[in-house]
C-alpha positions as CSV (number, residue, x, y, z in Angstrom):
1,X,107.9,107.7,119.4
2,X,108.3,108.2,115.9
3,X,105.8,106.3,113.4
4,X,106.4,105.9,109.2
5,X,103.8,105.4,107.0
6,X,104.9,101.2,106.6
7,X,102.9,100.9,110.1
8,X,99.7,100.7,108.6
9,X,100.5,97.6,106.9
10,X,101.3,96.2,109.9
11,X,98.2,93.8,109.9
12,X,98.7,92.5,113.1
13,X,98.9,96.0,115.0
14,X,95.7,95.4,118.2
15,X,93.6,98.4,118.6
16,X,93.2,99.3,121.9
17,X,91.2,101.4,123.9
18,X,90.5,105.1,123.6
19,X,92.5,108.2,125.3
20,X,91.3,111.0,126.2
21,X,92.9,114.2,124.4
22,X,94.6,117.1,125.4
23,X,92.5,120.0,126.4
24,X,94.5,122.8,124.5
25,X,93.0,121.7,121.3
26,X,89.9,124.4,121.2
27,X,89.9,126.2,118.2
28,X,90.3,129.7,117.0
29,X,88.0,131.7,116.0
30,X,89.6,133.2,113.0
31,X,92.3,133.1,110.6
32,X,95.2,135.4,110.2
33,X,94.6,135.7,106.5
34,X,91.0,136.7,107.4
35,X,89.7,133.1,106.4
36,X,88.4,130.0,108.4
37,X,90.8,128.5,110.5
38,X,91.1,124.7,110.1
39,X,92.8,122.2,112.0
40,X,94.9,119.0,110.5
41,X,96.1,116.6,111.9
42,X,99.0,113.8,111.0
43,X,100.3,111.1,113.0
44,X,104.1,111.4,113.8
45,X,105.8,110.5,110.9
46,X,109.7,108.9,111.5
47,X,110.8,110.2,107.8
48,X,113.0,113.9,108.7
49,X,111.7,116.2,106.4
50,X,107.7,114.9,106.2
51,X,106.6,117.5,109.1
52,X,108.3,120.2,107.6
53,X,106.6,119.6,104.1
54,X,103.3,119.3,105.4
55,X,103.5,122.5,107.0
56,X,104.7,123.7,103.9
57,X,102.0,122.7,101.8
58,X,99.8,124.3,104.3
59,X,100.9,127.6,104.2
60,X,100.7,127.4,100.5
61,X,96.8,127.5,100.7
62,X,95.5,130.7,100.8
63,X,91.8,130.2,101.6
64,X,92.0,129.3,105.2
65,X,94.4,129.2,107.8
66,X,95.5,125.7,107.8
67,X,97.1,125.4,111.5
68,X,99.1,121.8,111.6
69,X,99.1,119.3,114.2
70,X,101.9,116.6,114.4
71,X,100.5,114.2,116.9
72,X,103.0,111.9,118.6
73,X,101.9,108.8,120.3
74,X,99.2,106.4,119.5
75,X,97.3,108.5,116.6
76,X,94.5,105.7,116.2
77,X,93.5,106.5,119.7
78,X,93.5,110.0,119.7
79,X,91.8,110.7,116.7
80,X,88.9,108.1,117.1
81,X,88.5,110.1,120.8
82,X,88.8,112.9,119.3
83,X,86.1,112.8,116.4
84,X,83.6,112.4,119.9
85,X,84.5,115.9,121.0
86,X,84.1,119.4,119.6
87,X,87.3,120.2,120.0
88,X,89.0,117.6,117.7
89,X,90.5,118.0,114.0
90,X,88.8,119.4,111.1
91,X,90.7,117.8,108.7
92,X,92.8,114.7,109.7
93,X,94.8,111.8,107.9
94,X,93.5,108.3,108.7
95,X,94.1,104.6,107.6
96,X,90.7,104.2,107.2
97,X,88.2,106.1,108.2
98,X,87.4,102.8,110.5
99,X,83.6,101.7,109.9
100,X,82.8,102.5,113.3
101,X,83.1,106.0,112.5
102,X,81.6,106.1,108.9
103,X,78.8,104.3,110.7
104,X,78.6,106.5,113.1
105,X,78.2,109.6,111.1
106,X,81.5,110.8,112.1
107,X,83.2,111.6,108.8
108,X,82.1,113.4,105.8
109,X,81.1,112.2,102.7
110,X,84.3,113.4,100.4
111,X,82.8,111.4,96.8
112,X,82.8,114.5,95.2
113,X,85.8,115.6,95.6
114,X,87.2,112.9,93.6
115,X,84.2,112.6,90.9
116,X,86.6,113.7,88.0
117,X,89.9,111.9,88.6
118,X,88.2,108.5,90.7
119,X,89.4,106.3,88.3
120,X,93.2,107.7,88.4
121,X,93.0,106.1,92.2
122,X,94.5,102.5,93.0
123,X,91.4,100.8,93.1
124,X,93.3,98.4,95.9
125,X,93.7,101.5,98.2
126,X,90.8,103.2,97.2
127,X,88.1,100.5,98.5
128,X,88.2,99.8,102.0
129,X,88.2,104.0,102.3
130,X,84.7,103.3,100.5
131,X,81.3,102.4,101.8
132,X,78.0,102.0,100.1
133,X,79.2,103.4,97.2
134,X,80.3,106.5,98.8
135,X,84.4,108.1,99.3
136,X,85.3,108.6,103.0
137,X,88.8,109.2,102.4
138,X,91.3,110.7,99.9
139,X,94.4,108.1,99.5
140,X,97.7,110.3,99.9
141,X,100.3,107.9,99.1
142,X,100.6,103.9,98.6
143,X,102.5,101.6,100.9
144,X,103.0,98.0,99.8
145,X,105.0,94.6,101.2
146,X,107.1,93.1,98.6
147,X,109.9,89.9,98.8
148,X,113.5,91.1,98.2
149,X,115.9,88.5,96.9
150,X,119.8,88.4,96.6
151,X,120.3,87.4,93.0
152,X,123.6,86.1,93.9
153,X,122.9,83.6,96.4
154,X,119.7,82.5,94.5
155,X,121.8,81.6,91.2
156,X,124.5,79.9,93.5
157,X,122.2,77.7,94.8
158,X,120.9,76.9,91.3
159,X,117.7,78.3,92.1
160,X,115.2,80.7,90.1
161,X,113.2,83.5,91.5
162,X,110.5,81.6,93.1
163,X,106.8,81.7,91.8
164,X,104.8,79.7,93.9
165,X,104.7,78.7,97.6
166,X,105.5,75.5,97.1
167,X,109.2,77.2,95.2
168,X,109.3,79.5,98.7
169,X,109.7,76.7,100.9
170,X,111.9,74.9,99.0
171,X,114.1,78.0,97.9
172,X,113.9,79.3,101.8
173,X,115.3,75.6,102.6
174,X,117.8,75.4,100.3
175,X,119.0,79.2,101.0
176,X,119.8,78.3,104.7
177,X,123.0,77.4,105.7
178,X,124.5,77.8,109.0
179,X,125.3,81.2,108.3
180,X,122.2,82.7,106.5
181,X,118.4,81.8,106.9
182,X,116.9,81.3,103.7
183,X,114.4,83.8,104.5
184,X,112.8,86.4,107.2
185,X,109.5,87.0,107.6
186,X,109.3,88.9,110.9
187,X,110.3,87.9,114.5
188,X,107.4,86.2,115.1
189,X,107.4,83.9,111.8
190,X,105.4,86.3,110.1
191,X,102.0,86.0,112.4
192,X,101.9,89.9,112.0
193,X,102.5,90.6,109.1
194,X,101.7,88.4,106.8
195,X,97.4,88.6,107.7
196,X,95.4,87.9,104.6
197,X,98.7,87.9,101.9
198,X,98.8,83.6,101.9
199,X,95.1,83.4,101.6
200,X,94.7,86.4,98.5
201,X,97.8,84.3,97.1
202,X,95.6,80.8,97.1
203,X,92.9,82.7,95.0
204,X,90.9,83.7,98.4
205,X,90.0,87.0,100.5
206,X,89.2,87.6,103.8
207,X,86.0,89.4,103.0
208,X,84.4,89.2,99.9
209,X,82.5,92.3,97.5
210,X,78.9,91.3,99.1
211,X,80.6,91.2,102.7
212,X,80.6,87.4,103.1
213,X,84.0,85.8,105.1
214,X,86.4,85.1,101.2
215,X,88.2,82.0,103.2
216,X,85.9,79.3,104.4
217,X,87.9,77.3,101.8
218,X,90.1,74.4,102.3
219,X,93.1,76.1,99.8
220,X,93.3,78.4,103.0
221,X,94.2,75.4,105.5
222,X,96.8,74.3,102.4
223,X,98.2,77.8,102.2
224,X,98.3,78.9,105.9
225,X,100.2,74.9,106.2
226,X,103.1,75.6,103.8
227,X,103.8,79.0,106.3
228,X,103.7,76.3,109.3
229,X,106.6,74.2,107.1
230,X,108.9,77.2,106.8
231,X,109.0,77.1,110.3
232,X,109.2,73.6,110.5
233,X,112.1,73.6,108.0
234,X,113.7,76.0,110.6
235,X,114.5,78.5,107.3
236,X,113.0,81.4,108.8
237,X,115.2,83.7,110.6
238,X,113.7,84.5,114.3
239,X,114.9,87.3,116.7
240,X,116.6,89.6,114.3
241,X,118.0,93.0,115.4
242,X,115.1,94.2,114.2
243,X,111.4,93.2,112.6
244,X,110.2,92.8,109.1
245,X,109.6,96.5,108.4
246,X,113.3,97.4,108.9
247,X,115.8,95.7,105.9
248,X,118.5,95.8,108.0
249,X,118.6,91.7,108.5
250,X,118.8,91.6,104.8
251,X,121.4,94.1,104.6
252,X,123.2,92.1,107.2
253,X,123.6,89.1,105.0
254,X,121.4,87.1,108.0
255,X,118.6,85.9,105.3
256,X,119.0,85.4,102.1
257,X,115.3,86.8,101.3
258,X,113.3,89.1,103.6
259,X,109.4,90.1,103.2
260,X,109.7,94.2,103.9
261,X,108.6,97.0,102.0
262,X,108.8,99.3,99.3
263,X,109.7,101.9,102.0
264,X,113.1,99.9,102.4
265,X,114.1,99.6,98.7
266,X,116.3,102.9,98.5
267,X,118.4,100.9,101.4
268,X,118.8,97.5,99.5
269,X,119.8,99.3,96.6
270,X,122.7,101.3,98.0
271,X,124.1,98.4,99.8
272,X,123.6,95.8,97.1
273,X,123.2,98.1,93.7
274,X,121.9,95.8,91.0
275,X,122.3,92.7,93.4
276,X,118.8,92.2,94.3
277,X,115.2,91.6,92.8
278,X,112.0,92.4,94.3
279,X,109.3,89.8,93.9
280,X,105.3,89.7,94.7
281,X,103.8,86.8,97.6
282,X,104.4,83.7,94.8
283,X,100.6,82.4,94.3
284,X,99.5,79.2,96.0
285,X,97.9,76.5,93.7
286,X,95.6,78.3,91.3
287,X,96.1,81.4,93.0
288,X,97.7,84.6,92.2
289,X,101.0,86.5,92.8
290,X,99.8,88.9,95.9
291,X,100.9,92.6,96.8
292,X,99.3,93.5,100.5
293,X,98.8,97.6,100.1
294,X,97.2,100.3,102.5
295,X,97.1,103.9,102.1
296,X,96.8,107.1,105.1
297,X,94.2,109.2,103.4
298,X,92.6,112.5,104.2
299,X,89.3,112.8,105.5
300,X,87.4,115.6,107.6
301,X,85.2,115.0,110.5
302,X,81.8,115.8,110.5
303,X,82.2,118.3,113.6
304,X,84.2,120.1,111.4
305,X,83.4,123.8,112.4
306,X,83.0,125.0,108.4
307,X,83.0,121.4,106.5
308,X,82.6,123.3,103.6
309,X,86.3,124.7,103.9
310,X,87.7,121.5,105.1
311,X,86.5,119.6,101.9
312,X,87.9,122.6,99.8
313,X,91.2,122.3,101.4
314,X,91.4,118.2,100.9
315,X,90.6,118.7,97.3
316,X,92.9,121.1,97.0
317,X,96.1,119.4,98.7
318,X,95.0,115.7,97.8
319,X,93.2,116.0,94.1
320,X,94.7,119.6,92.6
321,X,98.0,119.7,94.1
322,X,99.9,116.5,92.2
323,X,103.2,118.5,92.3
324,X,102.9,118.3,96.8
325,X,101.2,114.7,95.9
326,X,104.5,113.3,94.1
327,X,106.9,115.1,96.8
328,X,105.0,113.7,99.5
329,X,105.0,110.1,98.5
330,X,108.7,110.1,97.6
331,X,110.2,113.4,98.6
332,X,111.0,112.2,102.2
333,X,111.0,108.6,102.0
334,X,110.2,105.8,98.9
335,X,105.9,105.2,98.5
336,X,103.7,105.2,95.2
337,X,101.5,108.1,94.5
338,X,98.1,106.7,95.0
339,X,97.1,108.1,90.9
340,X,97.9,106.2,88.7
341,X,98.9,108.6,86.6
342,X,101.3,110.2,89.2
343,X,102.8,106.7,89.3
344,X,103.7,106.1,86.0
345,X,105.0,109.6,85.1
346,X,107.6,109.6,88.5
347,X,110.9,109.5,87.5
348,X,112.3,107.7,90.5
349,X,109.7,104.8,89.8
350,X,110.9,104.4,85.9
351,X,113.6,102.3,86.6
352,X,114.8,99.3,87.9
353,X,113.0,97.3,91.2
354,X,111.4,100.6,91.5
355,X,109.6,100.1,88.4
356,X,108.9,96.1,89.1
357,X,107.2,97.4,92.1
358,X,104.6,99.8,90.6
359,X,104.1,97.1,88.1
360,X,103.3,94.2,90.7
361,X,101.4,97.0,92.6
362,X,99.2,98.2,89.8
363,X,98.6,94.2,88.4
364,X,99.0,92.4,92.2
365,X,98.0,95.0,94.3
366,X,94.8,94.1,96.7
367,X,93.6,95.7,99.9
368,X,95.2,94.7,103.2
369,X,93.3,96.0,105.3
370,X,89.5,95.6,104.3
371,X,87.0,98.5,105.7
372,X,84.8,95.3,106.9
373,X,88.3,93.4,108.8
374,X,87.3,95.0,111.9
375,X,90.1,94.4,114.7
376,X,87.8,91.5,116.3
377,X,88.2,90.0,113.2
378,X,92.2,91.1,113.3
379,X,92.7,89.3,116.0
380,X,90.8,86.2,115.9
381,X,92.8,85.5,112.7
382,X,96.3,86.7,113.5
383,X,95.7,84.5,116.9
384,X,94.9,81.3,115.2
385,X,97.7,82.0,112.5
386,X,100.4,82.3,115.4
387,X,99.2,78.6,116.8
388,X,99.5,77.5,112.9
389,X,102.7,78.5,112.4
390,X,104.5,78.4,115.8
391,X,102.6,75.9,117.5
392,X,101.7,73.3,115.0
393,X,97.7,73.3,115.5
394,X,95.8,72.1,113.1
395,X,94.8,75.1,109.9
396,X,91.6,73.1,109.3
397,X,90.3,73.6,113.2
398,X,91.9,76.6,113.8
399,X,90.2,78.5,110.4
400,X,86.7,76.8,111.2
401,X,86.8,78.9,114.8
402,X,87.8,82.0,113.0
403,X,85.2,81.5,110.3
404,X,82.6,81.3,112.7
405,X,83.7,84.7,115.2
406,X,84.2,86.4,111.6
407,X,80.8,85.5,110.4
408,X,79.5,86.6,113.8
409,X,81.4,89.9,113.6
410,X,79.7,90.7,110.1
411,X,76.4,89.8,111.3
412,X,77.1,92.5,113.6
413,X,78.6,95.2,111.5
414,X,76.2,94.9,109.1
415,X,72.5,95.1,110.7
């Protein structure tokens, strides 16, 4: 089982239970180089060259022995077993670090690492790795959803890149013909993926700044409504080949627009060259155009054998090194570097839809993954959204039972 980075926008992804590790994951004692030894850990990435870059950067470091793990399988799981044992990573990449385990004191505070250059971080991908003021986290690359468009069946339907759900709907209606859906928003009419991205677009969050629930609102029961009529409309594609994150039901010609993501622009663009715009989640009412992002960063666990050398190492690799930072994020696949800085000066995201996306990132971009949208709260709402769209229940009811297990979640989180 190979996993890419796009997987941790997948906002509908359950978290299940814990696995037990391996037990040939003791640790050395000592480095060949005469340093500490420290282990690292990365979930299996499904880009061909990421392993063998990581490795590289590795060896690079001359202050410890950095020995690599590529862990295949569900990552989540291991590592949050893991981080319980002694014999677990030192260093590990991690979509959050989850609240459990900031809570629970199993990660190390990483703020200073980043004291000198915080402000070069996306502030979208930087916050949920942040907690009472305090870094748990360094963001490695940035991973965003995005709308691609065919220009050409757009303008020969008279219609103009739309800027507002009420334009989706009417665009996706108009698009579809027996042929081609008007758009494709995943298999399952976009329960997954879609998460917070309709709510952020009607001016509302799913957890606000003082850790209140952002969409006891009624724009949220209008937003999550105009979803339910693209299904009603019957211009979403269902059952493609394949789901959301692959562009291949765009490339196919099967939908006229698909919600993927920035991972699959280097696709469109050979198959459709300058054929194709790239748009943000159009805002809903007095809302705002929306950009879903999330970010694997590097953290270090606090039974780390020499914490001290694990922290160097992160700086190192995810502050110091911008050369490896840029080569990771677009060396062996198509992401953002998570500075800003890095962004801008990329050649490969000066141009074109590459360059509309870094725009709508750095002026759309918000968090989709919040630290405080535990999975109880993930699937309360992604449940409730499902009946909305597929089944026709009522927004209003369904968000007023998800307002009240969210509110009782937080309660809980935050004692």
């Amino acid at each position: 089982m190979t996993i890419s980075r796009r997987h941790l926008l997948a906002a509908g992804a359950a978290t299940g239970l814990l696995t037990a590790c391996g037990s040939n994951t003791g640790r050395d004692e000592g480095g060949g180089n005469g340093g500490p030894v420290l282990r690292q850990w990365y979930h299996q990435y499904g880009e061909p060259g990421t392993e063998e870059a990581v490795r590289r950067y590795a060896k690079a470091y001359d202050k410890a022995d950095v020995q690599i793990q590529w862990r295949p399988g569900n990552y989540d799981q291991q590592t949050a077993a893991a981080l319980l044992t002694d014999s677990g990573p030192d260093v590990f990449e991690a979509a959050g670090p989850s609240l459990d385990q900031i809570q629970g004191g199993q990660v190390v505070d990483l703020t200073e690492l980043i004291a000198d250059v915080r402000d070069d971080f996306n502030p979208a991908v930087l916050a949920p790795k942040t907690y009472e003021g305090k870094v748990w986290g360094i963001p490695q690359v940035i991973d965003m959803q995005l709308l691609y468009y065919r220009k050409s069946l757009l303008d020969d339907a008279g219609l103009e890149p739309p800027q507002s759900l009420d334009e989706l709907v009417d665009a996706a209606k108009k698009l579809t013909t027996k042929d081609v859906k008007g758009l494709f928003i995943g298999n399952d009419a976009g329960a997954a993926v879609l998460g917070g991205t309709p709510l952020h677009a009607a001016g509302l969050e799913l957890i606000t700044e003082d850790g209140e629930v952002g969409f006891d609102d009624p724009a949220a029961a209008r937003a999550l409504a105009k979803i339910r009529q693209l299904y009603a409309d019957k211009s979403l594609l269902l059952g493609a080949p394949s789901d959301w994150s692959d562009p291949a039901a765009f490339l196919q010609g099967l939908t006229a627009m698909q919600w993927s993501g920035l991972w699959a622009l280097p696709a469109v663009q050979k198959e459709f060259g300058d054929d194709f715009g790239v748009l943000p989640f159009p805002k809903d009412g007095p809302g705002k155009p929306s950009v879903p992002v999330g970010a694997y960063g590097a953290a270090v666990s606090a039974r780390a054998r020499d914490k001290d050398a694990a922290k160097a190492y992160v700086k190192w690799l995810w502050v110091e090194q911008t050369a490896y930072q840029e080569d990771f994020a677009l060396s062996y696949g198509f992401h953002i570097p998570a500075r800003i800085s890095l962004a801008k000066k990329a050649e490969k995201l000066k141009k074109g839809a590459a360059a509309d996306a870094v725009r709508l990132t750095t002026d759309n971009g918000f968090a989709s993954q919040p630290l405080l949208w535990t999975p109880r709260n993930q699937t309360a709402y992604a449940d409730a959204l499902s009946r909305i769209i597929k089944d026709g229940a009522n927004p209003e009811t369904e968000l007023r039972a998800v307002v009240r297990k969210v509110r009782a979640e937080l309660d809980r989180v935050q004692k």
